[in-house]
N, C-alpha and C positions, 0 to 999 in steps of 0.2 A: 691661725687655727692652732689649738694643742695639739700636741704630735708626740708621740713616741718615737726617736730614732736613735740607728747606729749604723756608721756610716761601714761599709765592705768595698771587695771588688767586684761586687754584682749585688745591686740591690733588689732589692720586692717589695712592693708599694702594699697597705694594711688598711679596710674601710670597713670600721665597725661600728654598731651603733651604742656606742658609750653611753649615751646622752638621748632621754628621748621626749619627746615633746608633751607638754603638759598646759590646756586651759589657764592660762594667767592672764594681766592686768597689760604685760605690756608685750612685744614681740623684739628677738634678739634678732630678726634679720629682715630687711626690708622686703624680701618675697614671700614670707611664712604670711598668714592672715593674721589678722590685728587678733590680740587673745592669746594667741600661741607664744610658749617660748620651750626651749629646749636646756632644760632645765634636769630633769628626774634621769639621777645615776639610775646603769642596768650591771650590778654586779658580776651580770653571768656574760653580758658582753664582753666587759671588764676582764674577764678569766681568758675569753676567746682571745684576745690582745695577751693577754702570757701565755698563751700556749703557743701561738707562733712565735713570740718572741724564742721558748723554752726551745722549740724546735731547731731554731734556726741556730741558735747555740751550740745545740746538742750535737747538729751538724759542722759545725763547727770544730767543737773540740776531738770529731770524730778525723781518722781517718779515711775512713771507706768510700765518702761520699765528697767528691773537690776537694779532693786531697790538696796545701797548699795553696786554697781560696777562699775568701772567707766571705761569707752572706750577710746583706746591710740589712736591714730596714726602715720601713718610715711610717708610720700607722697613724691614719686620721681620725676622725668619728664624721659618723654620717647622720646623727640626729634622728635617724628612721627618716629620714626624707629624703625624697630625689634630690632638690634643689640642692641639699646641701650634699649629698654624694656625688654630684657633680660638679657644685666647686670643691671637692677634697679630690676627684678625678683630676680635676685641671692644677691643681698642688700639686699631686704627684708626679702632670709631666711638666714641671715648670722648676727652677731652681729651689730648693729647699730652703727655705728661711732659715732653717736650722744653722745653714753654712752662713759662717762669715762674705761680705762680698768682696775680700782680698784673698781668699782661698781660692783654689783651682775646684774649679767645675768638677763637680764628682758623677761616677758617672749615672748612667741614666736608670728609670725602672725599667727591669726585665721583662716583670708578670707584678699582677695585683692578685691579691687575695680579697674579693670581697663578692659579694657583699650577703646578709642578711636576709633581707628581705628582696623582692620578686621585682616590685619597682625600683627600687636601688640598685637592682641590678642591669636592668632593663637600661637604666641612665652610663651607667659604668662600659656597658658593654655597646652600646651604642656610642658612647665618645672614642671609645679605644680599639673598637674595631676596626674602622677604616685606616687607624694608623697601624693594624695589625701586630697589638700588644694583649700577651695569653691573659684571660682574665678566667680567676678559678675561685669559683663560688663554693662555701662551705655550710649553707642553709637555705638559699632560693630554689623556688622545687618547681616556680613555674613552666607549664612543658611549654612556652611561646620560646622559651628562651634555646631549646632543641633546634631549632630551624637556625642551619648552617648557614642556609641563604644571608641571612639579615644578621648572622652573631657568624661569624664563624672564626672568632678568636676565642670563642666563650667555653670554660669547660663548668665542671662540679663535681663535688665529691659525696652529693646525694642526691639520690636516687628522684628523677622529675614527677612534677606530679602528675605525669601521665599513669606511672605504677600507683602511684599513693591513692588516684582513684578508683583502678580496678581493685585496690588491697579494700578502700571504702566500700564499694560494690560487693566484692566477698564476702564480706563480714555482715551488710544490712543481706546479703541474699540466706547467708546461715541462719539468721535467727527469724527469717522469716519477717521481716516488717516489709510493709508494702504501702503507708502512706509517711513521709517525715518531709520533718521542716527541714529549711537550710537557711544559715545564717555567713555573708560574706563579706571581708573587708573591704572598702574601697579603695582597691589598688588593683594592678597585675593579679598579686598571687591569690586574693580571693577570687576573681572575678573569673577566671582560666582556669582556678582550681574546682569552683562549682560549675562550672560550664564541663568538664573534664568528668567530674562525680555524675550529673545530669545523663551525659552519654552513655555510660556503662550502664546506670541504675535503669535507663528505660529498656534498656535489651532484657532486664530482669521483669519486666512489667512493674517496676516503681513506679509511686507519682511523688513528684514532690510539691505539696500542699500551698509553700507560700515560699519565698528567700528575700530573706531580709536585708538589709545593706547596713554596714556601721563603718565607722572611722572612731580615733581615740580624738581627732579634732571636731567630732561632731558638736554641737549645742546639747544641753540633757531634752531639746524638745523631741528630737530625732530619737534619742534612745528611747524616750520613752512609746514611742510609735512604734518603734520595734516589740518594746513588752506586750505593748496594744494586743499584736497581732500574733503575740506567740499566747497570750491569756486567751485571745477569741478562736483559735484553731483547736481542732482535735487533735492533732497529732500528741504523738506520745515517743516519737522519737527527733531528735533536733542533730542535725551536722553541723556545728563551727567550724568555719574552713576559715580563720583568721589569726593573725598573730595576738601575744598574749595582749599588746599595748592596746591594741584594736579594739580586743575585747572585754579588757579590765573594767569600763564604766556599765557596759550590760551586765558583767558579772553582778555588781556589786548591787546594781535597780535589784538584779532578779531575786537575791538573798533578801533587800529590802523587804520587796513586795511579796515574798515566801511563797514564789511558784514553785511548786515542788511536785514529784510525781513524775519529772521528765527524765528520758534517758539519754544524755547527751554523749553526741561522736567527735570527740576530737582529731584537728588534721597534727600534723607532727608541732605547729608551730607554738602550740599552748598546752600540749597534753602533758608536758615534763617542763615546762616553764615552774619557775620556784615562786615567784610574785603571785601568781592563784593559787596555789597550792598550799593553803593556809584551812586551820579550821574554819575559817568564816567564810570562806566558797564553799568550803565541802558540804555546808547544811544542803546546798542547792545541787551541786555539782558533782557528790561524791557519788561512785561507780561511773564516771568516765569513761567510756573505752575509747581508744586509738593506737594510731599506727608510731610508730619514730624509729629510726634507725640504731642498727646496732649498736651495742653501750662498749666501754672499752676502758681498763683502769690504763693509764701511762706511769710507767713505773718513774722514779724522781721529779713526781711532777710537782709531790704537795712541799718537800721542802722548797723547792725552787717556789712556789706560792707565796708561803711562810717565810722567806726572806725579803719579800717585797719592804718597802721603806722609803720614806720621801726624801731623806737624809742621802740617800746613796747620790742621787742626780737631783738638784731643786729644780733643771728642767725639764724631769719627763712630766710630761699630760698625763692625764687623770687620777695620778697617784694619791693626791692632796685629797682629791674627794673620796678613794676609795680608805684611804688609811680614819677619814674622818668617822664614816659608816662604820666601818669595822671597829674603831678602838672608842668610837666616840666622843672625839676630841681634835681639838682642831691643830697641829703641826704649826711652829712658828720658826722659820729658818733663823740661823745665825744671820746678822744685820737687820732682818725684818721688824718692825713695829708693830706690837701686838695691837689687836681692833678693841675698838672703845666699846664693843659690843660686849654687853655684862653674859648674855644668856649662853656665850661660846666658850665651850668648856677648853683652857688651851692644854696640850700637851706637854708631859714633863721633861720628854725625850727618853723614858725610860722602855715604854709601852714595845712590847714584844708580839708576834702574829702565832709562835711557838704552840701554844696554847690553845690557839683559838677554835671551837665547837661551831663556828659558824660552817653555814654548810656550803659554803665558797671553796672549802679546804676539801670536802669531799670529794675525792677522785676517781673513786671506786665505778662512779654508774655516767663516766662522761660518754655523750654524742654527738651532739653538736663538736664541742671543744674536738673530738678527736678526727673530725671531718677537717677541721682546720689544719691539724698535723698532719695529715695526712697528704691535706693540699700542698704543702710546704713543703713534704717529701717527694710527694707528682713533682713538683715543679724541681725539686734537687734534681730527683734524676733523672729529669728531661736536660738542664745543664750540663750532668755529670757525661750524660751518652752524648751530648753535642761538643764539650769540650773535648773530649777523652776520645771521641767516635766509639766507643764502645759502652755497654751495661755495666752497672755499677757491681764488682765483686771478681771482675777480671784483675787477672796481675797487670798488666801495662799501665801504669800511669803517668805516662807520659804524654805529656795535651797535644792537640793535632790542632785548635784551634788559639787565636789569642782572647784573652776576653773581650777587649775593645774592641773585637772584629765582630762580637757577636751582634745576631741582628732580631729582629721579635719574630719574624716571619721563623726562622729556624728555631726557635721556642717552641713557637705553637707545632712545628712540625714533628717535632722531638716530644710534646707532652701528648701527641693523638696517638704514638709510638709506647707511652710506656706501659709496663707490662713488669710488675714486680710484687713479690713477697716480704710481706714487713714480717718486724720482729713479732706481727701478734697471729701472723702464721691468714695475716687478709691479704689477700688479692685486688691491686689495687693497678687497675687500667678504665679506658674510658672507650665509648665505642665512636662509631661517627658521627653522633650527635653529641659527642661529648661529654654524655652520662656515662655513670656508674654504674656496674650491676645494681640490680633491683633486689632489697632484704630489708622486711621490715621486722620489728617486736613489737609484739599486742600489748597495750599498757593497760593496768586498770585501776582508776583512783580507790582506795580501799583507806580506812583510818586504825592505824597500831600505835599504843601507846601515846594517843594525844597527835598525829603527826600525820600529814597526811602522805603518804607512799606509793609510788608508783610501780604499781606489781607487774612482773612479766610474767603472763600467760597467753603464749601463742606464738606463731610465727606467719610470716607469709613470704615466700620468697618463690623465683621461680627455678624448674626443674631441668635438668641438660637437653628436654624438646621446646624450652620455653614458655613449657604450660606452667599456671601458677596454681598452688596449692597456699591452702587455709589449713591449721593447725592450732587447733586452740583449747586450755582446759576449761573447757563451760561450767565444771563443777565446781573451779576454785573462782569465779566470777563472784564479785560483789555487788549487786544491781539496786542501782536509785532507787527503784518502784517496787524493791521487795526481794522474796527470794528463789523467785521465778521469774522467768525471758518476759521480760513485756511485750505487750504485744503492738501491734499501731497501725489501723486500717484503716481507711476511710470506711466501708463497708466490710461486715461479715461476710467469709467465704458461705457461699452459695449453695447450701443442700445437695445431695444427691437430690435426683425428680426436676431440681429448677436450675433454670439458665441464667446467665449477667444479663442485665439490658440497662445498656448505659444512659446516665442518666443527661440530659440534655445540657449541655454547659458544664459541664463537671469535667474533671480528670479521669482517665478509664478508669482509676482505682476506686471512685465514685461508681454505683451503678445499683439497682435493684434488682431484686430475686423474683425470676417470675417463673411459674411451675413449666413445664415443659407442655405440648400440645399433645394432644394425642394420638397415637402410634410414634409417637417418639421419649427417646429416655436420655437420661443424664447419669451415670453409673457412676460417678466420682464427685466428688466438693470440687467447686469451681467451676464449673464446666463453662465455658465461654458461649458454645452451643448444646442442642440435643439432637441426638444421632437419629435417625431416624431407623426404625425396624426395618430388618428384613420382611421382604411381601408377606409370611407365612406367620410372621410375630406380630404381635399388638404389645401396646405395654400397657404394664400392671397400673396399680390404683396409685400406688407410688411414683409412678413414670422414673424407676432405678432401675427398671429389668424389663428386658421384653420377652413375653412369654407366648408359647404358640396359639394360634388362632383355635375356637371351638371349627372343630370339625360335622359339619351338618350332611347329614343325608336320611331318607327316609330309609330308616332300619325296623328291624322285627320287634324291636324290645320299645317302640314306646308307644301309647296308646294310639296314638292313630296307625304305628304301622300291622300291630296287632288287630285293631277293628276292620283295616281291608285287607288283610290276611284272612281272616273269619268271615267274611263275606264274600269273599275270593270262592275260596273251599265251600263254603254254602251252594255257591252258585253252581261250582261243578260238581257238587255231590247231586245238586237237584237235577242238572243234565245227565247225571248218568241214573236218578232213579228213574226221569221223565223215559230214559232210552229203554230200563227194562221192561218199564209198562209198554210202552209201544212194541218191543218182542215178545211180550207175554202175551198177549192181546191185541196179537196183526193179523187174525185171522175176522175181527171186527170191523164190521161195516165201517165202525168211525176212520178205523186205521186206516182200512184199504179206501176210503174217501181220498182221504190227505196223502197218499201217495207213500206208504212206509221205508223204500226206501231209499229218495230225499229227505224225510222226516229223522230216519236215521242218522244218515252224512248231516242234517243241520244240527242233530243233537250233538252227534260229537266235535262237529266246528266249535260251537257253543262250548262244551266241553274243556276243550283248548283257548277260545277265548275266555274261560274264568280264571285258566289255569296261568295266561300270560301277566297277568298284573302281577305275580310271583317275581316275576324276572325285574321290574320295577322296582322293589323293596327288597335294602339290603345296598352296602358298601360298593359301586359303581366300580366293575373288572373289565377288561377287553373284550371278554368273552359273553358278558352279561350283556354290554352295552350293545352288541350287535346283532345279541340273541331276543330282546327286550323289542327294539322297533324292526328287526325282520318278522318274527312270531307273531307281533302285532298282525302287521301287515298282511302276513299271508293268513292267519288264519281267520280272520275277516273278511278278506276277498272269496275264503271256501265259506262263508257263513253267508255273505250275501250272493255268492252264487249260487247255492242251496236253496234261495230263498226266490231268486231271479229265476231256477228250475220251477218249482212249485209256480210259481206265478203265470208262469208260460204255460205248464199245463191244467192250469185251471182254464187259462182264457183261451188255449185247443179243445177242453173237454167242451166249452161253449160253442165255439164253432163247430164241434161236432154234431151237434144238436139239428145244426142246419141240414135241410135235405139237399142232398147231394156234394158235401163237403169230405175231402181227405184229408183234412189238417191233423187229426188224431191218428192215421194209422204211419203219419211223417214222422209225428214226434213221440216216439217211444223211448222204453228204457233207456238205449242206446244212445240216441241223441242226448238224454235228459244229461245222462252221466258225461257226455263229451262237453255239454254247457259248461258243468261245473270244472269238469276240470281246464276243459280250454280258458275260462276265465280267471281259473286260479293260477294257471299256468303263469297267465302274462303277468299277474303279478311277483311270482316268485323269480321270474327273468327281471323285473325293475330291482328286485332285491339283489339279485345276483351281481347285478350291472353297479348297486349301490356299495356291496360290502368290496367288490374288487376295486372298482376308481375310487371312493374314500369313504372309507365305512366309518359306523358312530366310533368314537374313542371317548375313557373316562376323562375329565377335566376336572378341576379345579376352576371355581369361581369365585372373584373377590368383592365382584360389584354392588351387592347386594347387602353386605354390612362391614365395620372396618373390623369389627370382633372377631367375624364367621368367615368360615373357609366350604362352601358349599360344594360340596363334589356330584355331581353329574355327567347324566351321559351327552357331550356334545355330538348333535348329529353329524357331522362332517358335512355333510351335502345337505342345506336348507335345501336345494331343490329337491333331491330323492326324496324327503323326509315329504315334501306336500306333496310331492308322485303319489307317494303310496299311499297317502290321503286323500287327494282326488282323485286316484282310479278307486277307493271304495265309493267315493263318495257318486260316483258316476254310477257306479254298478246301484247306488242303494237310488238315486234317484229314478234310473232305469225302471223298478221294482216296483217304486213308489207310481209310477204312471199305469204301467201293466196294473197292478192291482187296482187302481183308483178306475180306471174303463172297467174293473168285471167285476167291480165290487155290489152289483146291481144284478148279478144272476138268482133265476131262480131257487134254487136249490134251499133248504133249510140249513144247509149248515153248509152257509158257504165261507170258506176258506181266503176267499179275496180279499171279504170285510177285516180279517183279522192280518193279513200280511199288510193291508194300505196301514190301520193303524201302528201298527209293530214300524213301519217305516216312518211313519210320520215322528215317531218318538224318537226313533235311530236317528234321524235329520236334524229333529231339534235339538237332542242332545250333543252331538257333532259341528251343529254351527255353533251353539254358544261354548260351546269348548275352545273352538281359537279363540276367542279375546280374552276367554278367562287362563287359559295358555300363556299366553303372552305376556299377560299380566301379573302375573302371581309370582312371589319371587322363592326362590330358592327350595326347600322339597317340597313347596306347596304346588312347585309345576308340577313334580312327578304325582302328587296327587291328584290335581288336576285329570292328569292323563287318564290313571288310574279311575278315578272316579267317572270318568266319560265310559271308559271302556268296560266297567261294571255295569251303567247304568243303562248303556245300551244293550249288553248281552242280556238284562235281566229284561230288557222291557219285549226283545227279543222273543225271548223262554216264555213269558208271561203270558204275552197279546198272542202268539202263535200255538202255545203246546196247553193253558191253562184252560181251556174251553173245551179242548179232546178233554184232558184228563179226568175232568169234572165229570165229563158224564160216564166216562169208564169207568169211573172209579165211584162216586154218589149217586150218579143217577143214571146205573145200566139200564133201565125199561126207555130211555131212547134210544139205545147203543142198538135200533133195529135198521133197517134196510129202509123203509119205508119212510119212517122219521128222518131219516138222512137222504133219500130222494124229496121227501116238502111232501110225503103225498097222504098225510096225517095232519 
């Protein structure tokens, strides 16, 4: 295998991926699939391979850190494949080809630096774990490789992609998208990095629409099933969670096939990759956003770059190839035989790297690379504090260990331990899973001068509670789809008035709008549900508000309660004009016939019954309600006991008739007035008995409409409430029998015929009054009521008083004595 080495008194093993695989005719290793070979240099890999190299140097000619020891290394390539990261694994613990095998055994690896990618690592840290040898990753982000249990030699010097999914989460939650694609590699770090994104994003109510699967070893039938299915979806936003190699041959379909219109989320592993980042992705690609770790210039890094040379060692690995890229020409060492190939351009030996614009020499915006040094430093000064037993920048330098004694078990125990400040003022420890602090930079692909740039605007990192904050300038963003936030739903948020209802088989993000029901409202967009009104609210036409119920009752101000107002007053103005005539004109035979006065007392019962349907109409009070069916009551039972008086002495004036009978000088005045009142008595004690144990109270009714709020008077006691209704009704049938036996006397103007009628109509109007009671909803009972209790006091006044009146008043020349004994 090509290698990079230098031999020290502590080595560190190097796995990167130089070399990375590419669709060919033949395969370079018998476990790769026929097709493949690992062929296509990665210049930025390339770089990661000198910057540990620079480091370990730099450590070197330093003091401060192993003072008096010097750092080897041995750097493989991993071809971006497990297979081969595991035999360059078993290279590093095995004797180095590099040594001659007459040389003494040099000694062992301490820590490996590697690896890249998620599965590569996943192979590295799985071989050398059980021999408990530190393995310290400088770009695998998968969070599987967290779990001590299974890795627990394994560190990194970025951040898992447990953070990198919540920082993806942050970001789709900011701009608000709620349906996107995802697209993952087939490996570890896709498959655990969209498994990882998935979890966060559905706490946010994300769906995600479709996830695609790719590899850079796929067939093109496979990519283009992926186009398939990003051309047939709605989405308008896409996550790539794969490395660049992964995803180079979809790039290139989708620029092909000129999907465009999409806003794509980068995970760290391509968002700052240089091999996409060409005009010819950007037609498709440009405005990018993602996450990647903080940038970092290292100072001496680019001349140490720019003296690279094939010339210095003809046996370091992969120089040959990078020097050919870069100067393009092909390096012919001293003794070599130049290739019979015409189209290789060879080298003069003169060609210089001094000059060169390529952006390999750029040092200014490294991350990745500076993850690498960084690692190399973790792992110094985990050495430094195990040789030394002390932190690196104490005076003692004096070692407490031998090197030869050192063992990997006290490495790794020494790099969970370190806790130190580089020269670029970072803080650089690892926790018990062996991650890094969490710090990300928001990238976003943007094009200046021809070139496409990766702009930082943003941050995410977390706070000293461990809450994580989003920071980002949304105004200096440059968006694929224009120059406003795209948007990306499955469905539109959902009206005020209407609710989600999701749609059968779909994603929750899927769902239709359907208005709310009624009495219930939705007062915001989205609403999952609608609330339902409080009892007293209904909602409006919009179902966004609920407004209070129409309040109903029979009031003064509207036509019907106005017309039995007017006929209310009618009725008692006519009982009190009927009362004067009867005092004007009681000294007339008609009068003193009918008995003036009980004619009186029924006048003014009457009187009060016109004036009670008053208390019925009008806004239902405590005081009304109990004033309304006591009043009833009572003055009904003085109405039909005034009338059950009269009745009785019409049917004594009869029996007096008889010879030898004293029923007449029994029942006089006195009695007449104790009838009445001992009957009105008992009913004003049912009243008494009802308003004390539970008298009416106003209420509030709902039943009757979902709009309307009917306020009435509830009777408290359905039983009182028929009491006082069957004892009139007692009294009036009473009345009704008495008159019907003496309705056959002889007299001309007999008074019985007109109390049986006057009762018959009271009867019938009172029975069909309960069903139409009962039935009638809301102030049409109180009309109801009202309308019985009118129609019986008039038919009352009418059938009893209208027959006197007539002849007192039209037709005096019978108002004689004679005419009113029959005897004319």
């Amino acid at each position: 295998m090509p290698s990079l080495f230098m031999e020290g008194d502590i080595m560190i093993g190097g796995i990167f991926p130089v070399f990375n695989k590419e669709i060919g005719r033949t395969s370079t290793f018998e476990s790769e699939p026929p097709g493949v070979r690992c062929a296509v240099f990665d210049l930025r890999a390339f770089r990661w391979t000198q910057v540990m190299i620079f480091a370990i140097e730099e450590i070197n000619k330093g003091l401060s850190i192993l003072p008096n020891i010097s750092l080897g290394y041995r750097i493989l390539n991993s071809c971006s494949s497990p297979t081969n990261t595991l035999r360059a694994t078993l290279s590093l613990a095995s004797r180095p080809q590099e040594i001659e095998e007459t040389s003494p055994c040099p000694p062992t690896v301490s820590a490996v630096i590697a690896e890249a990618g998620s599965s590569q690592s996943l192979a590295v840290a799985g071989t050398l774990g059980p021999f408990q040898v530190p393995v310290v990753s400088y770009f695998s982000t998968c969070a599987c490789l967290s779990d001590r249990a299974k890795y627990p030699s394994f560190f990194r010097t970025i951040p898992s992609d447990y953070f990198q999914a919540k920082a993806l989460a942050a970001l789709v939650k900011h701009f608000g998208w709620q349906w996107i694609g995802a697209l993952q590699s087939d490996n570890d770090y896709g498959r655990n990095g969209i498994l990882a994104f998935t979890e966060e994003v559905k706490k946010l109510g994300v769906c995600i629409a479709f996830v695609g699967t790719i590899k850079r070893t796929y067939p093109l039938e496979k990519i283009l099933d992926v186009v398939e299915m990003i051309k047939q979806s709605t989405v308008k936003v896409i996550l790539a969670f794969t490395p660049e190699g992964d995803f180079a041959a979809l790039m290139r379909e989708i620029v092909k096939q000129n999907i465009t219109g999409i806003q794509w989320i980068a995970s760290e592993a391509w968002i700052t990759a240089p091999q996409p980042s060409t005009p010819y992705i950007f037609q498709a690609f440009g405005g990018s956003l993602g996450f990647v770790v903080q940038k970092m210039a290292i100072p001496n890094l680019q001349p140490f770059l720019t003296s690279i040379n094939p010339y210095k060692d003809p046996k370091a690995g992969f120089v040959r190839d990078f020097w050919e890229i870069i100067t393009g020409c092909k390096p012919v060492l001293p003794g070599e035989h130049t290739t019979t190939d015409t189209s290789a351009k060879i080298c003069t030996g003169n060609e210089t790297l001094i000059n060169s614009q390529d952006v390999f020499f750029n040092v200014t915006q490294l991350r990745v690379s500076y993850n690498v040094y960084k690692a190399v430093y973790a792992i110094a000064h985990a050495l430094h504090q195990l040789i030394f037993c002390h932190p690196v920048g104490e005076k003692s330098m004096k070692p407490c260990l031998n090197v030869s004694e050192i063992k990997h078990k006290q490495v790794i125990d020494h790099l969970q331990k370190v806790n130190f400040r580089n020269q670029f003022g970072d803080n650089v420890f690892f926790d018990e899973n062996g991650d890094p602090p969490a710090s990300y930079d928001i990238i976003n692909w943007q094009m200046k001068d021809g070139q496409v740039q990766h702009m930082t605007l943003g941050h995410f990192a977390s706070d000293a509670k461990g809450n994580y904050k989003l920071r980002i300038q949304e105004e200096n963003i440059v968006w694929r789809t224009g120059t406003t936030v795209p948007t990306s739903v499955c469905s539109n948020v959902c009206a005020a008035g209407t609710r989600k209802a999701q749609i059968k088989g779909k994603p929750v993000c899927c769902f239709d709008c359907i208005p709310c029901a009624d009495g219930t409202i939705a007062n915001s967009t989205g609403a999952a549900d609608c609330t339902p009104c409080p009892q007293e609210y209904w909602s409006n036409e919009r179902k966004d508000e609920c407004i209070p119920k129409t309040i109903e009752f029979l009031s003064y101000h509207e036509p019907m309660g106005i017309a039995l107002t007017v006929v209310s007053l009618l009725g008692a103005s006519l009982s009190l004009a009927t009362m004067m005539v009867f005092i004007h004109y009681r000294e007339t035979p008609v009068i003193k016939a009918s008995n003036s006065e009980l004619s009186c007392f029924l006048l003014f019962s009457l009187f009060l019954c016109f004036l009670c349907p008053l208390t019925f109409i009008g806004r239902p009070t405590a005081w009304t309600c109990m004033l309304r069916h006591t009043a009833f009551g009572v003055t009904f039972a003085l109405c039909i006991s005034c009338i059950l008086g009269k009745t009785i002495v019409v049917v004594t004036a009869f029996k007096a008739t008889v010879p030898g009978s004293k029923v007449a000088g029994k029942f006089g005045p006195a009695q007449q007035r104790m009838i009445v009142c001992s009957c009105t008595l008992i009913q004003i004690v049912i009243c008494i008995l009802w308003l004390t144990l539970n008298p009416p109270f106003p209420d509030k009714v709902f039943r009757y409409s979902n709009k309307k709020i009917v306020l009435e008077c509830n009777t408290g006691s359905e039983t009182a409430f028929y009491a006082v209704l069957g004892y009139i009704g007692i009294l009036a049938v009473i009345c009704l029998i008495l008159a019907f036996l003496a309705r056959k006397l002889p007299d001309n103007f007999n008074e019985a015929k007109f109390i049986t009628f006057s009762m018959l109509i009271f009867c019938a109007v009172w029975i069909t009054f309960i069903p139409a009671y009962v039935s009638s909803p809301g102030k049409f009972t109180v009309a109801v009521e009202i309308f019985a209790i009118l129609s019986s006091a008039f038919g009352l006044l009418i059938c009893i008083f209208a027959p006197k009146c007539y002849i007192i008043l039209i037709r005096p020349e019978k108002n004689t004595k004679k005419r009113v004994m029959g005897k004319i």
